[in-house]
C-alpha positions as CSV (number, residue, x, y, z in Angstrom):
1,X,92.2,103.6,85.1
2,X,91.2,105.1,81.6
3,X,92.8,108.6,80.8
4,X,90.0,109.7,79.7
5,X,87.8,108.2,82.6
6,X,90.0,109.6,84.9
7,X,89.7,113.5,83.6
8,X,86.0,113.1,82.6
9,X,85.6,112.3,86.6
10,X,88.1,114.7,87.4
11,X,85.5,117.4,85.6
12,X,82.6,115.8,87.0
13,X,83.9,116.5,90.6
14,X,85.5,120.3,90.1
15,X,81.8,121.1,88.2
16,X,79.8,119.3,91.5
17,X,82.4,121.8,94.0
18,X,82.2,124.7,92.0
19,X,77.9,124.6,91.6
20,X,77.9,123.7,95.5
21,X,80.3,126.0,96.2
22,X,78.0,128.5,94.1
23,X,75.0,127.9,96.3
24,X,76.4,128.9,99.0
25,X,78.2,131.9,97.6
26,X,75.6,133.4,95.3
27,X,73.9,135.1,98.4
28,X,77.2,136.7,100.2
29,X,77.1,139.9,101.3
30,X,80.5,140.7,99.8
31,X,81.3,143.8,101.5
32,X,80.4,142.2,105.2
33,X,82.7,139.2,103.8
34,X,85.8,142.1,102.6
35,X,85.2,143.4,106.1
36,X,85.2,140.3,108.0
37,X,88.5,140.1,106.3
38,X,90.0,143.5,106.8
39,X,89.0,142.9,110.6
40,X,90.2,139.6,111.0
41,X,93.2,139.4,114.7
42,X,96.2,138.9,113.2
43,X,98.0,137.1,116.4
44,X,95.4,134.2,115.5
45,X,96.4,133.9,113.0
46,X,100.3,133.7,113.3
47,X,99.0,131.0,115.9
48,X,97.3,129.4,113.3
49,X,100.4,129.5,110.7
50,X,102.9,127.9,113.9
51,X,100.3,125.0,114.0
52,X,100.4,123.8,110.8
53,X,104.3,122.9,110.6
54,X,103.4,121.6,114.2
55,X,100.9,119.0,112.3
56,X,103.8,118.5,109.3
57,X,106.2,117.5,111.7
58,X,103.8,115.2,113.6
59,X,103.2,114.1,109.9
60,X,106.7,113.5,109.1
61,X,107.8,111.9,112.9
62,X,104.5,109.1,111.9
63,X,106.3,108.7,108.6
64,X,109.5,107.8,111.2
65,X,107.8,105.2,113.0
66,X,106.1,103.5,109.7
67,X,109.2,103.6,108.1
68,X,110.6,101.6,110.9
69,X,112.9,99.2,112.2
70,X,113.7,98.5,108.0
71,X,114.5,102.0,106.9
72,X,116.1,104.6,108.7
73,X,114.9,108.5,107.8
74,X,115.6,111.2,110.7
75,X,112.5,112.7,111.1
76,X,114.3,116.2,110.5
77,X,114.7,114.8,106.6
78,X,110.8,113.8,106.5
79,X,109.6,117.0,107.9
80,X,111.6,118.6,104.5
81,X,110.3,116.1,102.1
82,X,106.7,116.3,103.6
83,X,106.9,120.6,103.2
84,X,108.0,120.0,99.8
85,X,105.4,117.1,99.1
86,X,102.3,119.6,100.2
87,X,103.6,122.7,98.8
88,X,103.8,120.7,95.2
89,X,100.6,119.7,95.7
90,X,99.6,122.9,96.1
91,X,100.9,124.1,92.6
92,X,100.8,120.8,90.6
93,X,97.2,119.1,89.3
94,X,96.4,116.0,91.2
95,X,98.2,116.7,94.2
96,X,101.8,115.4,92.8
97,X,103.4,116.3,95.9
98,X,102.9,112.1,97.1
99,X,104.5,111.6,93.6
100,X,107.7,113.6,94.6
101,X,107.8,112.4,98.2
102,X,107.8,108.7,96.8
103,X,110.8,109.8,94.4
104,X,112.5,111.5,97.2
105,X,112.5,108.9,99.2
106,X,113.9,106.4,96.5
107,X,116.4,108.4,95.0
108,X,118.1,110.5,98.6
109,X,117.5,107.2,100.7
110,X,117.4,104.1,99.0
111,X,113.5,103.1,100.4
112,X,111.7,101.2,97.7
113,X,108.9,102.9,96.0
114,X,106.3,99.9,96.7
115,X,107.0,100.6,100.5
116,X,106.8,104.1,100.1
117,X,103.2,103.9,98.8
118,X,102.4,101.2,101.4
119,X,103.1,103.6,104.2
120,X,101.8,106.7,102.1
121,X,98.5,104.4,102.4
122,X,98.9,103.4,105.5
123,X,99.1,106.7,107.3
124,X,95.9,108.2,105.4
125,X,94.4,104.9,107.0
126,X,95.7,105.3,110.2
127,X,94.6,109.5,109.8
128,X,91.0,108.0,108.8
129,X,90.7,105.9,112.4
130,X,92.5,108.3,114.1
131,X,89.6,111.2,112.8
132,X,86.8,108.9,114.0
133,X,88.1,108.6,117.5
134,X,87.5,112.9,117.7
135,X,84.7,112.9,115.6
136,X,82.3,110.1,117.3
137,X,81.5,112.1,120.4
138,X,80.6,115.0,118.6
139,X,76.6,114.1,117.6
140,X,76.3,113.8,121.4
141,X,77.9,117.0,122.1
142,X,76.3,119.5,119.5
143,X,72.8,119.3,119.7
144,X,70.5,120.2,117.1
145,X,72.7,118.2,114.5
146,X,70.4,116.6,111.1
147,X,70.5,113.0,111.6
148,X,72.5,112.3,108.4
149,X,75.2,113.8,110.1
150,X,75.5,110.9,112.5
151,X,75.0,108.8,109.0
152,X,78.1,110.2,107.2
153,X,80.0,109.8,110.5
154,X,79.2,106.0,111.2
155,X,79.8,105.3,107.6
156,X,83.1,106.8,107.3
157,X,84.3,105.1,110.7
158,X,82.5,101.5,109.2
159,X,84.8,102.2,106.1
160,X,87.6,102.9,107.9
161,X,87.8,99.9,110.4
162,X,86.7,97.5,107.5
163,X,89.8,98.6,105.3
164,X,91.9,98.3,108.6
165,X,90.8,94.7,109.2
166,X,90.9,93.7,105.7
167,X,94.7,95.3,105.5
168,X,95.7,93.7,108.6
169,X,94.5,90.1,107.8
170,X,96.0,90.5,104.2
171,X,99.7,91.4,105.8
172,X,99.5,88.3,107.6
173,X,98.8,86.3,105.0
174,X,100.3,87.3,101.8
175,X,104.1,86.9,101.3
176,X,106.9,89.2,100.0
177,X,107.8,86.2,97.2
178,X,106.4,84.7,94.7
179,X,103.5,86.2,91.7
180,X,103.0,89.6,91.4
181,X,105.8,90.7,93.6
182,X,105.0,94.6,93.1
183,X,101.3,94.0,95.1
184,X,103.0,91.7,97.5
185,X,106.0,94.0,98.4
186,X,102.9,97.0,98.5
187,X,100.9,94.9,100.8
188,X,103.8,94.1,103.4
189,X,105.3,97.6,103.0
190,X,102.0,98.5,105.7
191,X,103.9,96.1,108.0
192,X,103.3,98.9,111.1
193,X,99.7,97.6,111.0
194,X,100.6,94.2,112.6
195,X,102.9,96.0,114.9
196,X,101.1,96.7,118.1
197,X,103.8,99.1,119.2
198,X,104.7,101.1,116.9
199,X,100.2,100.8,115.7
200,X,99.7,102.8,118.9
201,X,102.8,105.3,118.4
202,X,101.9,106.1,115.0
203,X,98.2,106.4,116.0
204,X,99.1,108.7,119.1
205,X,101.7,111.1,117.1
206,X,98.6,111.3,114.6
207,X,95.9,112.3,117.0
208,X,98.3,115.3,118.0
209,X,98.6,116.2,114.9
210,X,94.4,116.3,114.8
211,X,94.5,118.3,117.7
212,X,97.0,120.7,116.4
213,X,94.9,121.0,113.4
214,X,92.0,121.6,115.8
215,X,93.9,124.5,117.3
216,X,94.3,125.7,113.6
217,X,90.5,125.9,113.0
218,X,89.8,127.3,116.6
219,X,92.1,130.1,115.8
220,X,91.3,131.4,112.8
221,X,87.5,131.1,113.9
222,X,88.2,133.3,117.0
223,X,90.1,135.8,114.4
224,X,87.0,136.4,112.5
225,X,85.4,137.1,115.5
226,X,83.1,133.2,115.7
227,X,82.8,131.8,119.0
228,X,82.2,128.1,119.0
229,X,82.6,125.1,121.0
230,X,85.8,122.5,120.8
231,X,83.6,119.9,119.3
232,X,81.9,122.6,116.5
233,X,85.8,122.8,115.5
234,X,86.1,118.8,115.0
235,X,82.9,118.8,112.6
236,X,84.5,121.9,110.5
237,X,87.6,119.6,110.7
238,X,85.8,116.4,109.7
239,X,83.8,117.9,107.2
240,X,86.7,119.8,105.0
241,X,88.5,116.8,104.7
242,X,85.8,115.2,103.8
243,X,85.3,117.5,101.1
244,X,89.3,117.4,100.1
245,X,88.6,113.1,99.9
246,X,88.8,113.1,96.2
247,X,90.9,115.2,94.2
248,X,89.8,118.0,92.1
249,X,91.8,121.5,92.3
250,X,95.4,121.8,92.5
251,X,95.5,122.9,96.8
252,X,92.0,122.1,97.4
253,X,90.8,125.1,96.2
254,X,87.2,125.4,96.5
255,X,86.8,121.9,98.1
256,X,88.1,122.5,101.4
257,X,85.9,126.1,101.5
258,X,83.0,123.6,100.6
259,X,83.5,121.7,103.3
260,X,84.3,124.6,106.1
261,X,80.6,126.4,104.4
262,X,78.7,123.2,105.0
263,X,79.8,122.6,107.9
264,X,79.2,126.5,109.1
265,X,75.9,126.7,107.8
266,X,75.0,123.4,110.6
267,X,76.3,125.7,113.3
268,X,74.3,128.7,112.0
269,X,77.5,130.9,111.5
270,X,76.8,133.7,108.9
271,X,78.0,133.3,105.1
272,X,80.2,135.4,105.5
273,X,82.1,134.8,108.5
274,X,82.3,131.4,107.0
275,X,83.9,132.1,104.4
276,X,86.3,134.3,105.5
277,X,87.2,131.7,108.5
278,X,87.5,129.3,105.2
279,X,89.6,131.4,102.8
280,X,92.0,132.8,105.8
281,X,92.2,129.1,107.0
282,X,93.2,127.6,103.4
283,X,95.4,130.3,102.6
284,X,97.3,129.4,106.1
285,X,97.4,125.5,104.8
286,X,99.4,127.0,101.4
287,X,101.6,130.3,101.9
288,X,103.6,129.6,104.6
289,X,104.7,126.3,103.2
290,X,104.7,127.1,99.7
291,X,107.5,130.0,101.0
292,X,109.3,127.3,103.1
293,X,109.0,124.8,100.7
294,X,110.6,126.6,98.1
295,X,113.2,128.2,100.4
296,X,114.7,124.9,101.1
297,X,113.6,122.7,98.5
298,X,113.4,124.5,95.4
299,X,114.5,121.7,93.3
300,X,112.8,118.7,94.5
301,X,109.6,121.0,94.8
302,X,110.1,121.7,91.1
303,X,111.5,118.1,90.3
304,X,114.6,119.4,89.0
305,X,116.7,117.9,92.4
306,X,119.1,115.5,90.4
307,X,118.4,116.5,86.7
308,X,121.9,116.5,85.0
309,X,123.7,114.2,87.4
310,X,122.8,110.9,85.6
311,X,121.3,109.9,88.4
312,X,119.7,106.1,87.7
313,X,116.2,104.9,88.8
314,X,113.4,107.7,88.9
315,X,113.7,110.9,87.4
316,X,111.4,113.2,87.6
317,X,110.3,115.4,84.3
318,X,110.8,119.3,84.9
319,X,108.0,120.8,87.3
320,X,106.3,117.4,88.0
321,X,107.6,114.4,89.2
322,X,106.6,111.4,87.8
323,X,107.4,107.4,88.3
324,X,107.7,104.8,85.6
325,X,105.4,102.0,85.0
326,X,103.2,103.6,88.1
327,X,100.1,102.5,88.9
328,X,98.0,105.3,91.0
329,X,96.4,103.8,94.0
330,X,93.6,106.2,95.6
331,X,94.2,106.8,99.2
332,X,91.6,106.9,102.3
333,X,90.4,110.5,103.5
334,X,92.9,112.3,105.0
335,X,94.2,115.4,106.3
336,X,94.5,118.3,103.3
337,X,96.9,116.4,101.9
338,X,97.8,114.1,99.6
339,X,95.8,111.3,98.4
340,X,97.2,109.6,95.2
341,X,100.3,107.6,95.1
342,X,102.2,105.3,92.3
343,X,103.3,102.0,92.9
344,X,105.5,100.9,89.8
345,X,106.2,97.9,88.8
346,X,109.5,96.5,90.5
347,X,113.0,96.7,87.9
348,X,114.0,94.4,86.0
């Protein structure tokens, strides 16, 4: 895509977050919000904190399986790369953090970029189904819901499914050799979506890491003092990563307390509980693994792992990580995370 396309939609989508964001904002009570804050049960939150490395290392023990039976990463060694990846993408434009875990990958263990990608793409997919198995119930369980809710929700599964079938039927069909080996090598790299076994692992180890998030949402929600039902907790979850689809901010910021607002203000929860539930809950998805990240991956979260050594293939320029000859590929929705990847052509 253009340059210039690409930061002109960039702009268009932080300026349609920020004047959302604005109308939900512009009537806060901001000393009720500073005291929902100063209020807010701390061991929730600590709860809260635990449960997001619990979804990382769900995260990195999918990345395992998709990796699977032609690369072998211990799922100790994905769990670092994946902290790294999100706290990058926390502090780099464009969430870069998929960037660095694609290099990481290459450079510490051999795995070819184009595969990389393919299962960078195939686990937001698989996150995507795995979403719209928690989130179909939930118009029957919450009443009161607008109908377009139901809408957004049986389009996003449609989308999902359709991009599964087309995936799976193209993996059977297309061939590692012959033109345009980078797409073919991209397109079999997805191989666990023709595997039935490790299809149903990868999707099981995923809907545990839903849940866990669940129990992320449900916690900070009970430490700013807002009851709500399990299923109220899967439309928050749904609709922030909505929100957090396409990026805009480095970490999400404003998107994902768009999403946690809208969805909220369809459970009649006051502005300002909502967006202290949103602020504590985003600020739980960055510190703690922006201060782990950095503890034990300083240099690949700064891409300086490697600079110096003469190290062949990818290297990264200092404080973002970049690949050669990449061409981005926008990922399905997926969990506050990363959603661009580079696919580069394959050497010479």
């Amino acid at each position: 895509m253009n340059r210039r396309l690409t930061i002109a939609l960039r702009v268009l989508a932080i300026a349609a977050v920020a004047v959302a964001l604005w109308w939900f904002v512009r009537t806060i009570n901001f000393a009720d919000l500073g005291t929902a804050l100063r209020t807010a049960k701390a061991w929730p939150l600590v709860l809260a904190a635990a449960l997001n490395f619990v979804c990382l290392w769900g995260k990195a023990a999918c990345w395992r399986i998709m990796l699977a039976p032609r690369h072998h990463v211990s799922t100790l060694r994905l769990f670092r790369y994946t902290i790294a990846a999100f706290a990058a993408s926390a502090i780099a434009p464009a969430r870069a953090g998929e960037v660095l875990r694609v290099w990481a990958l290459k450079r510490r263990d051999g795995v070819p970029v184009a595969e990389t990608a393919a299962v960078a793409v195939a686990e937001k997919l698989l996150d995507a189904i795995s979403m719209m198995f928690l989130i179909a119930p939930v118009p029957w369980l919450l009443s009161g819901l607008p109908r377009w809710v139901s809408v957004a929700i049986a389009t996003c599964g449609a989308v999902a499914f359709a991009a599964f079938a087309v995936l799976w039927f193209a993996i059977g069909k297309i061939r590692p050799t012959g033109s345009f080996p980078a797409i073919r090598r991209f397109i079999n790299g997805m191989h666990v979506l023709r595997s039935p076994r490790r299809l149903l692992g990868s999707l099981g180890v995923l809907m545990i890491v839903w849940a866990a998030d669940l129990g992320e949402i449900m916690s900070v929600l009970y430490a700013v003092d807002v009851h709500l039902p399990v299923a109220a907790g899967i439309l928050i979850l749904f609709s922030l990563n909505l929100t957090i689809m396409i990026p805009s901010t480095p970490a999400s910021v404003g998107a994902l307390e768009l999403g946690a607002l809208a969805a909220l203000e369809l459970l009649h929860v006051g502005h300002e509980q909502a967006l202290a539930f949103a602020l504590l809950y985003h600020m739980l998805q960055i510190i703690p693994l922006l201060a782990v990240g950095l503890l034990f991956e300083l240099r690949l979260v700064l891409g300086r792992d490697g600079q110096g050594r003469g190290d062949p293939g990818l290297t990264p320029p200092v404080g973002l990580p970049t690949v050669p000859a990449a061409t981005r590929i926008a990922e399905p929705a997926a969990r506050g995370g990363d959603d661009v990847v580079a696919v580069p052509h394959p050497p010479p």
